[in-house]
N, C-alpha and C positions, 0 to 999 in steps of 0.2 A: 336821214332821220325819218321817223314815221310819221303819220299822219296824225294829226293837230286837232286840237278844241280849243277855244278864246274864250272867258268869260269876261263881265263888267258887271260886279256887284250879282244880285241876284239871275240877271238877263245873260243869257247867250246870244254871240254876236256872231255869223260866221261869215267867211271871204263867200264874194259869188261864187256860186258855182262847183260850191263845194258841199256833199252833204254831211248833215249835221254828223254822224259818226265816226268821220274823218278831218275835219275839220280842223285849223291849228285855233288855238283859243287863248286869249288872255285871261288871267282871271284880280279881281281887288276882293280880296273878302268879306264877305258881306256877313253881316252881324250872325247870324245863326252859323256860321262856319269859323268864325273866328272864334267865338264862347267856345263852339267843341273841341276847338284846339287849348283850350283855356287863354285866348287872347286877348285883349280888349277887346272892345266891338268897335272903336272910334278908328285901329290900326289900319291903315291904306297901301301900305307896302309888306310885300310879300321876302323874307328873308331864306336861307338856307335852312335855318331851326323850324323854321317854320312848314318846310316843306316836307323836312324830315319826318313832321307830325303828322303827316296825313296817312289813312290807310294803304297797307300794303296788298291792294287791291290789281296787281298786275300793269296798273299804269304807270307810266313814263309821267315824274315831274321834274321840271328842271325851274331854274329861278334865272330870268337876264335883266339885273339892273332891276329890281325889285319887283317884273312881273311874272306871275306864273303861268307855266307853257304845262299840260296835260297832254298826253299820248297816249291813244289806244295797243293793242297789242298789232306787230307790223304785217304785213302780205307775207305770204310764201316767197315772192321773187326778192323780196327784201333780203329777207334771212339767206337766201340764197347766194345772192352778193355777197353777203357781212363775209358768212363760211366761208367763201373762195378765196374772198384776198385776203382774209384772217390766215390761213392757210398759208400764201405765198410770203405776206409779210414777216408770220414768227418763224418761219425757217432764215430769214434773211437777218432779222434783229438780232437772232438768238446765234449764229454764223458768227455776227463779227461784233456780237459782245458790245450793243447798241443802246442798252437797255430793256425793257420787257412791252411787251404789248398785251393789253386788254381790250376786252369788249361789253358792251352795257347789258346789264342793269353797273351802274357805278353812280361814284355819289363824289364829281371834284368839285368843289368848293373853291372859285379865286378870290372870293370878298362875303363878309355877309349876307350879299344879297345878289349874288352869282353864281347859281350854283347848277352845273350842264351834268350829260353822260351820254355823249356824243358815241357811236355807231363802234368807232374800232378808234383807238390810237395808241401810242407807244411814250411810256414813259423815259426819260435818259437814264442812263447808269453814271452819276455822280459822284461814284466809290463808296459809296454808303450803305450798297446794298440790295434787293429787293425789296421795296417797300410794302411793310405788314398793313398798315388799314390805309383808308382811303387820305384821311388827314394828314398823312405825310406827302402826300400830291400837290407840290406847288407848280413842277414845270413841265409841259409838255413838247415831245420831237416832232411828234406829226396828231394830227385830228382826219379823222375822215365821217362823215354822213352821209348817207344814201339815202334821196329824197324821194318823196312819192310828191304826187301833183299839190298837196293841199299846204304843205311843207316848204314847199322852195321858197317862198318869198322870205319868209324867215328864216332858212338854212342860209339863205344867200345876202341878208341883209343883218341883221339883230343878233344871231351868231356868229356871223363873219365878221362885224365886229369887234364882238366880244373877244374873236382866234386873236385876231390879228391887237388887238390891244394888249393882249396877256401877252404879244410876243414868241406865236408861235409860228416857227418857221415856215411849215408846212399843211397847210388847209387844203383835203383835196373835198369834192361835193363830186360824187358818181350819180350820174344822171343814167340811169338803169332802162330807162324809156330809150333815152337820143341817142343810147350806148357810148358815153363820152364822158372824161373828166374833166370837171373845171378846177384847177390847180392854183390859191391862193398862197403867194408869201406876202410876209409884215408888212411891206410900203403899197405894193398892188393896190391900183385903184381899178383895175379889169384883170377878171381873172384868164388863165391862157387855157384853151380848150383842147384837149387833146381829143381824137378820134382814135389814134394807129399806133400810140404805143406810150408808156408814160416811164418817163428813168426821175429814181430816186437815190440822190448822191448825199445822205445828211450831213456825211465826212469825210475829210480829199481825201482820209489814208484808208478809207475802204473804198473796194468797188462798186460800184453802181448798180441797183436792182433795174434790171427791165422787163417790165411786163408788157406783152404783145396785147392792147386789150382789145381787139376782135377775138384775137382765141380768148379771152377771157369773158367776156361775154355769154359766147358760145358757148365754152365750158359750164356758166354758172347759171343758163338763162332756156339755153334750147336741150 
């Protein structure tokens, strides 16, 4: 995931250590941003409609459990990651007929007031099709984010709850810095760290994707 801004009502809050234009940020809307949106002014919880109102001004808004998360546009080494395993994943999904995989800007919605567009992940093929807009998105095979330093506590806390409550099998969080996956399923209370190589089995009657990620790294970083 990119890097974060936090607000609270009019005031910005950020984690130490991080500066203000990277920053992850909360936001509660505060009376002159709620009117703009035609809100109440009194409203305290941020929805999906609600998020959807905001301008389309190149940021990243996602909604977990009614607060809003703001993201600037990401690093180069970011983008760089997303492409590479984007790359290795939709040759694999699209192989054995897995279902489809996207990558954000996206707009999934699991509740009124949950509303993500997580880094890269893969829809199922449920026999129904390709699905045409985003509102037919209830379930997901895999989620991946790729965090920058300002990002991790809530890629690995507040969204990985969020994965892991909707019931999705597979959360991985690529740490681009440590060069390492941390690979979350459903029950995980720690996730498992890979360094040297990550296999993805979604279904016993396919075979197993394995990515070497040193060469992968390399490939997408040096």
């Amino acid at each position: 995931m990119r890097g974060i801004a936090a607000w609270r009502g009019p005031r910005v809050k950020h984690f130490a250590g991080t500066p203000a234009s990277s920053a992850y940020v909360r936001l509660s809307p505060s009376p002159s941003r709620a009117y703009a949106m035609g809100m109440p002014a009194h409203q305290t919880e941020w929805t999906a409609e609600m998020a959807r109102a905001l301008p389309d001004d190149g940021k990243r808004y996602e909604v977990l459990d009614g607060e809003l998360f703001v993201s600037p546009a990401p690093r180069l080494d970011h983008q760089a990651v997303v492409l590479h395993l984007a790359v290795r994943l939709e040759a694999y999904v699209r192989t054995h007929k897995l279902g489809w995989l996207f990558v954000s800007p996206a707009d999934i919605e699991f509740s009124p007031h949950t509303l993500v567009q997580p880094d890269l992940f893969v829809v199922p093929d449920t026999g129904k099709g390709r699905p045409r807009s985003w509102h037919e998105i209830r379930q997901l095979l895999l989620v991946v984010e790729v965090l920058s330093h300002s990002t991790a506590r809530v890629d690995r806390t507040e969204k990985r709850t969020t994965y892991q409550r909707e019931r999705i099998p597979d959360y991985w969080i690529v740490d681009a810095d440590g060069r390492v996956v941390e690979r979350w399923c459903v029950a995980d209370d720690r996730p498992e760290v890979l360094a040297d190589s990550l296999t993805w089995r979604p279904r016993a009657d396919v075979p197993a994707l394995e990515i070497d990620l040193v060469e992968f790294f390399v490939a997408a970083l040096d």
